[in-house]
C-alpha positions as CSV (number, residue, x, y, z in Angstrom):
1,X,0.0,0.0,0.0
2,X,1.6,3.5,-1.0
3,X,1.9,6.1,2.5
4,X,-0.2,8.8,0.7
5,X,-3.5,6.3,1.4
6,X,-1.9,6.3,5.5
7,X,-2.4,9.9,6.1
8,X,-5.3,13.2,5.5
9,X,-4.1,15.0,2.3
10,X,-5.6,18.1,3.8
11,X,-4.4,20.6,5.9
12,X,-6.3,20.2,9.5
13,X,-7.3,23.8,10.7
14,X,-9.3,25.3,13.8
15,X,-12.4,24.9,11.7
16,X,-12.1,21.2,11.3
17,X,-12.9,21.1,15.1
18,X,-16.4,19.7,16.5
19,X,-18.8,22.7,16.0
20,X,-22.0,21.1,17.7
21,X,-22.6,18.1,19.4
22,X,-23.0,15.6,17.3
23,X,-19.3,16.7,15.7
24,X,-18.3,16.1,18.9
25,X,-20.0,12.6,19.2
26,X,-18.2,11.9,16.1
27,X,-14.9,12.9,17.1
28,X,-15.5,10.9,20.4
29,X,-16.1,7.9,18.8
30,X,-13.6,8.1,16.2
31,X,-10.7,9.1,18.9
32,X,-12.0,6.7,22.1
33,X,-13.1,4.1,20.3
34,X,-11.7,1.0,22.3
35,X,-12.0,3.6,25.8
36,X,-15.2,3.1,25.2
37,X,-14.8,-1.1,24.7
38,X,-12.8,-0.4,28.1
39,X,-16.2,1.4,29.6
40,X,-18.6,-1.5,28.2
41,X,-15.9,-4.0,29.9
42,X,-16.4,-2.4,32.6
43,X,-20.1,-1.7,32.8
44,X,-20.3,-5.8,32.0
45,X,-18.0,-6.7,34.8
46,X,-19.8,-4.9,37.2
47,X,-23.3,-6.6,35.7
48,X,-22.3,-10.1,36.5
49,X,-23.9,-10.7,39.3
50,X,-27.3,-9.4,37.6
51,X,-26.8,-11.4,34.6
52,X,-26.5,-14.8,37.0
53,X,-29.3,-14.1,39.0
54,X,-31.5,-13.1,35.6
55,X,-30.4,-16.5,34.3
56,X,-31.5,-18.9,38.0
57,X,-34.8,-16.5,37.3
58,X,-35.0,-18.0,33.9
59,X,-34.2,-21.0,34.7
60,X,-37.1,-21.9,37.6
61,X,-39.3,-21.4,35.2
62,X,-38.1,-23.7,32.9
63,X,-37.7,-26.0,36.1
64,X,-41.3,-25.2,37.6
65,X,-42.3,-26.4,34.1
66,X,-40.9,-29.6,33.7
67,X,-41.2,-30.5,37.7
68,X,-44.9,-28.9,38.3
69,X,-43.6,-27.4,41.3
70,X,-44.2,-23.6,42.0
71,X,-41.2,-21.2,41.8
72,X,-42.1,-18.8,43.9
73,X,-40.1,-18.8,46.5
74,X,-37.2,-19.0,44.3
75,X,-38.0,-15.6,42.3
76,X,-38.8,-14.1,45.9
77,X,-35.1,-14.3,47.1
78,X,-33.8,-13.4,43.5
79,X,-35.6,-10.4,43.4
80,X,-34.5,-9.8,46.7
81,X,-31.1,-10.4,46.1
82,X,-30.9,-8.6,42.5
83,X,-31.4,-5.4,44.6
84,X,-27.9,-5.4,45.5
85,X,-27.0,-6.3,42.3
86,X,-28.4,-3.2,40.5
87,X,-26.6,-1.3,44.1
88,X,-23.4,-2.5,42.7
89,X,-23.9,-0.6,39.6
90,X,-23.7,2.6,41.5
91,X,-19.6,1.8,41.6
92,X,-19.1,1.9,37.4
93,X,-21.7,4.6,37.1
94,X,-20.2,6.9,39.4
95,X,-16.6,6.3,38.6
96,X,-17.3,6.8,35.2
97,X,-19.0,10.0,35.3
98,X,-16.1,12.0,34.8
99,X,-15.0,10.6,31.8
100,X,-18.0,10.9,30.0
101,X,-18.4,14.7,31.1
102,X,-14.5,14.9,29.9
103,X,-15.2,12.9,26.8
104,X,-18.0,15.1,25.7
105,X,-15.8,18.5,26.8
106,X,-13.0,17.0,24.6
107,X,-10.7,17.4,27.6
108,X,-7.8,15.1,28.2
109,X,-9.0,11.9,30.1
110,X,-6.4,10.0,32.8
111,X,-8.3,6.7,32.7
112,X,-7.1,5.0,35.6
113,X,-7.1,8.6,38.2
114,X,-9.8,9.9,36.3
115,X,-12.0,6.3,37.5
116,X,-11.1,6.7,41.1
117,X,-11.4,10.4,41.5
118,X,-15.3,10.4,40.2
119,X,-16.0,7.7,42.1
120,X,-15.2,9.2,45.1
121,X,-16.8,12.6,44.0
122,X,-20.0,10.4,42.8
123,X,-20.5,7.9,45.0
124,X,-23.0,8.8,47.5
125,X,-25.4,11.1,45.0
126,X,-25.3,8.1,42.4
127,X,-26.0,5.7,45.3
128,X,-28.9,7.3,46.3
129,X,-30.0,7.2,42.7
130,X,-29.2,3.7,42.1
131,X,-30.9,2.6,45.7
132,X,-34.3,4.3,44.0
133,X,-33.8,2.5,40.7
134,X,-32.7,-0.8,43.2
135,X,-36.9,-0.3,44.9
136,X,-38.7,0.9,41.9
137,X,-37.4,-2.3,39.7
138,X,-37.9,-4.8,43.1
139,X,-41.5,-3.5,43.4
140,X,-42.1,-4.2,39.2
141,X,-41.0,-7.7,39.5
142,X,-42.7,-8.7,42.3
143,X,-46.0,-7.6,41.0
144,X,-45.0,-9.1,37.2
145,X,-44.0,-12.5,38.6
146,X,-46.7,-12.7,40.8
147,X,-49.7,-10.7,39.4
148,X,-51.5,-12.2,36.5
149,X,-53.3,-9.1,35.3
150,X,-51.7,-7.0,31.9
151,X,-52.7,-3.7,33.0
152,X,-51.5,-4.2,37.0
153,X,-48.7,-5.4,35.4
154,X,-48.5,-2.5,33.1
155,X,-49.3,0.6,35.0
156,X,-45.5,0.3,37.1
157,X,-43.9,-0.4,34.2
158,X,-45.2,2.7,32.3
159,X,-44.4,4.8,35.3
160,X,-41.0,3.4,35.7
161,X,-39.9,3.9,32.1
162,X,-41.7,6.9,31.2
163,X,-41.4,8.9,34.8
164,X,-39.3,7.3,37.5
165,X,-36.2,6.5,35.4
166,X,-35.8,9.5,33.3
167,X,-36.1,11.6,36.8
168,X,-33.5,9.5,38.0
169,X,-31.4,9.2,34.9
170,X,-31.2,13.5,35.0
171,X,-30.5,13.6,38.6
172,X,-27.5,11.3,38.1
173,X,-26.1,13.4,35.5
174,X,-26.5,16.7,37.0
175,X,-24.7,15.3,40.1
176,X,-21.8,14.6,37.7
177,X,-21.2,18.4,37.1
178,X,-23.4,20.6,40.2
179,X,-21.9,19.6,43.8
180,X,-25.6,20.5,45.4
181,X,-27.0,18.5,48.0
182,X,-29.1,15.7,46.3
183,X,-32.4,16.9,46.8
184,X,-32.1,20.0,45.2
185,X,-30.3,18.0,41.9
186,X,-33.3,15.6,42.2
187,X,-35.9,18.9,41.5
188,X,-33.8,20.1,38.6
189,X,-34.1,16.6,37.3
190,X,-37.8,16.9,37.8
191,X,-37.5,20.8,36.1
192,X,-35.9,18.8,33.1
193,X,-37.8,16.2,32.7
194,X,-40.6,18.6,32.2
195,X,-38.8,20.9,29.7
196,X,-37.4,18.2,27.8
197,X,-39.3,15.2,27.5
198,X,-38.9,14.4,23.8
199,X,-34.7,13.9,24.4
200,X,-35.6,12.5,27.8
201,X,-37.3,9.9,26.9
202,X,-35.4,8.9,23.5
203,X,-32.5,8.7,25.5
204,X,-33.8,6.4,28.0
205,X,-35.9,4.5,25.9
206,X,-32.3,3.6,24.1
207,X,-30.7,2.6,27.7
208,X,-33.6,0.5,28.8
209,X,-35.0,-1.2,25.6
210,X,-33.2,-4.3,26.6
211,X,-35.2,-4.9,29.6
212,X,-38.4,-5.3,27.0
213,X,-36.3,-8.7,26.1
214,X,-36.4,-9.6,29.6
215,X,-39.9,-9.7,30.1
216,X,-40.9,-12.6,28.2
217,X,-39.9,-15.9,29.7
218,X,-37.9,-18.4,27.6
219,X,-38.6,-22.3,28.0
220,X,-35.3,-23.6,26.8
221,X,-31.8,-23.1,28.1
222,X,-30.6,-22.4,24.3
223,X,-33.2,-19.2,24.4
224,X,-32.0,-17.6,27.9
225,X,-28.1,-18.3,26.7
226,X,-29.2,-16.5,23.6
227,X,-30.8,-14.0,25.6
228,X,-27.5,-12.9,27.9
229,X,-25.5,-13.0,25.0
230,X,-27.2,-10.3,23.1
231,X,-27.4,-8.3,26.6
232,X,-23.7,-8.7,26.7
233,X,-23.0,-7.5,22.9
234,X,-25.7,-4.4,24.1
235,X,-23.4,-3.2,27.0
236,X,-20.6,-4.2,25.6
237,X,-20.2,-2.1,22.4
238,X,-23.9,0.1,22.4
239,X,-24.3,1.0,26.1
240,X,-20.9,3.5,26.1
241,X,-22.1,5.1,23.0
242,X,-25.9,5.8,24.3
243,X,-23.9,7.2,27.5
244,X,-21.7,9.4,25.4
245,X,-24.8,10.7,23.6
246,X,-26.7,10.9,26.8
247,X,-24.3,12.8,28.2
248,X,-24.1,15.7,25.3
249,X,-28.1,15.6,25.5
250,X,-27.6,16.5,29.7
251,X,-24.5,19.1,28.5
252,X,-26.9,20.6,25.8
253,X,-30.1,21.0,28.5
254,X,-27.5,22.3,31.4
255,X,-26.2,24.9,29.1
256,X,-30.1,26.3,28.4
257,X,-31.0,26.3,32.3
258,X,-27.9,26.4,34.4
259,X,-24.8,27.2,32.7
260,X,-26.0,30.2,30.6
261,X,-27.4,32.1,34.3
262,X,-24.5,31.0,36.7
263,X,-21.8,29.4,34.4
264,X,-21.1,30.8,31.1
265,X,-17.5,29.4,31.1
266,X,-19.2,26.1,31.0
267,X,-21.7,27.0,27.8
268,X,-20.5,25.2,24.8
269,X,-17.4,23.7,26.6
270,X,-15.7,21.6,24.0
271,X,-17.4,23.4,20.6
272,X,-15.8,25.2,18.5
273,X,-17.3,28.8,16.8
274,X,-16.4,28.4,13.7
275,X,-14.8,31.5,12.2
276,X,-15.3,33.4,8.7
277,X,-12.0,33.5,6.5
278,X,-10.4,37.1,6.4
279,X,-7.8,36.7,4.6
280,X,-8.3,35.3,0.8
281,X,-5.7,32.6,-0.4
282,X,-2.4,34.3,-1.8
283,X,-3.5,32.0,-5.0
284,X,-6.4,33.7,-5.5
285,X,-5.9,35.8,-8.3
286,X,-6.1,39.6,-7.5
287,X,-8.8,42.1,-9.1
288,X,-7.5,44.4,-11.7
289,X,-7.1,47.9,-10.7
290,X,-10.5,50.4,-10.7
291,X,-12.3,47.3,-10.4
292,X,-14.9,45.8,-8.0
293,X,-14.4,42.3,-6.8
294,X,-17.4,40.5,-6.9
């Protein structure tokens, strides 16, 4: 292969950088790619435990099936026990909440410091968060598995996806950037929520469609092995790039309520205003004299 297909013919300039946000989503991807494997390698290691007791939840029912024996008392302690297992969560979520904000500021990112530093700033905010998220999805399950009624069944789901989650998904975010104390972050979430509902719930109709696939119950062990392995491909390589958008839609919304009144250093952090040319090429050629250039 000849070096001139190995490198940009053109000249890179100020104006090639990310104007808007989706330039910047762009640039993200095309610069972090395998950071962001790292981040989905991350998110999935920290999901283990939920993905084993998803899979014993499965697999009762195939069991309860083939033995005639109820499974209740099975998906009781599960559901109990898968609490703690969306509480661990917390620890990826808030460690990586720097490094998306950095990511989407086009700032420099330190991996490794960057990891332990958020998580310490995060922690107890994205706790909180994660404990409601933990109660609200306990609560669904117990009245899915052991309600046989559509709309009962229904009504907590709608609220959870369409008004508890969002909430929570904002208030996580804004604790990223705005050290308040977590009630007042939890009423802008609410303020936000309100003002933008379209993005809202596009963006976490994108990080919760997978749990649609969990609702239907599978009665072969090929099906729920099928099932995990396209949850694992989904946080693996499409869960760090919903973030990353997430994350730009949060930056965009901040900038409009928050940054523009009390931070303006912050508006736009990591665009670039792209500037008119002054100065015409010296190949152009010049205009003859007494005449006008059009």
């Amino acid at each position: 292969m000849s070096k001139k297909y190995l490198y940009s013919t053109k000249q890179f300039s100020e104006n090639d950088l990310p104007s808007n946000r989706r330039e910047v989503f762009s640039d993200v991807l095309k610069l972090h790619y395998f950071e962001l494997i790292k981040i989905g390698l991350i998110i999935l290691l920290f999901a283990l435990p939920l993905f084993i007791i998803n899979f014993f939840k499965d697999y009762s029912f195939i069991i309860a099936h083939e033995s005639g024996e109820s499974n209740n008392i099975i998906l009781i302690i599960l559901c109990i026990v898968e609490v703690f297992g969306v509480l661990l969560l917390a620890i990826p979520a808030a460690g990586l909440g720097k490094i998306f904000r950095e990511y989407a500021w086009l700032e420099p990112v330190f991996f490794a410091n960057d990891f332990k530093t958020s998580l310490k700033d995060n922690i107890k905010p994205t706790f909180i968060s994660f404990l409601l998220i933990a109660i609200l999805n306990l609560i669904f399950n117990l009245i899915y598995y052991f309600l046989n009624n559509g709309l009962i069944i229904a009504i907590p789901f709608g609220f959870n996806i369409a008004v508890f989650f969002p909430i929570l998904m904002h208030a996580i975010f804004v604790n990223f950037i705005y050290t308040n104390k977590y009630w007042v972050n939890f009423k802008l979430a609410c303020f936000f929520y309100l003002k933008h509902l379209p993005s809202t719930m596009l963006c976490i109709i994108l990080i919760c469609a997978f749990k649609i696939y969990d609702l239907f119950q599978f009665a072969n062990i090929i099906a729920i092995l099928t099932k995990n392995f396209v949850f694992i491909i989904i946080l693996l390589f499409i869960m760090p790039m919903i973030l990353l958008g997430t994350q730009l839609n949060e930056l965009r919304i901040f900038d409009k309520h928050i940054n523009s009144v009390r931070f303006p250093e912050l508006v736009n952090k990591g665009i670039h205003q792209k500037t008119e040319k002054k100065e015409e090429s010296n190949n152009e050629e010049k205009p003859a004299s007494g005449e006008q250039k059009m």
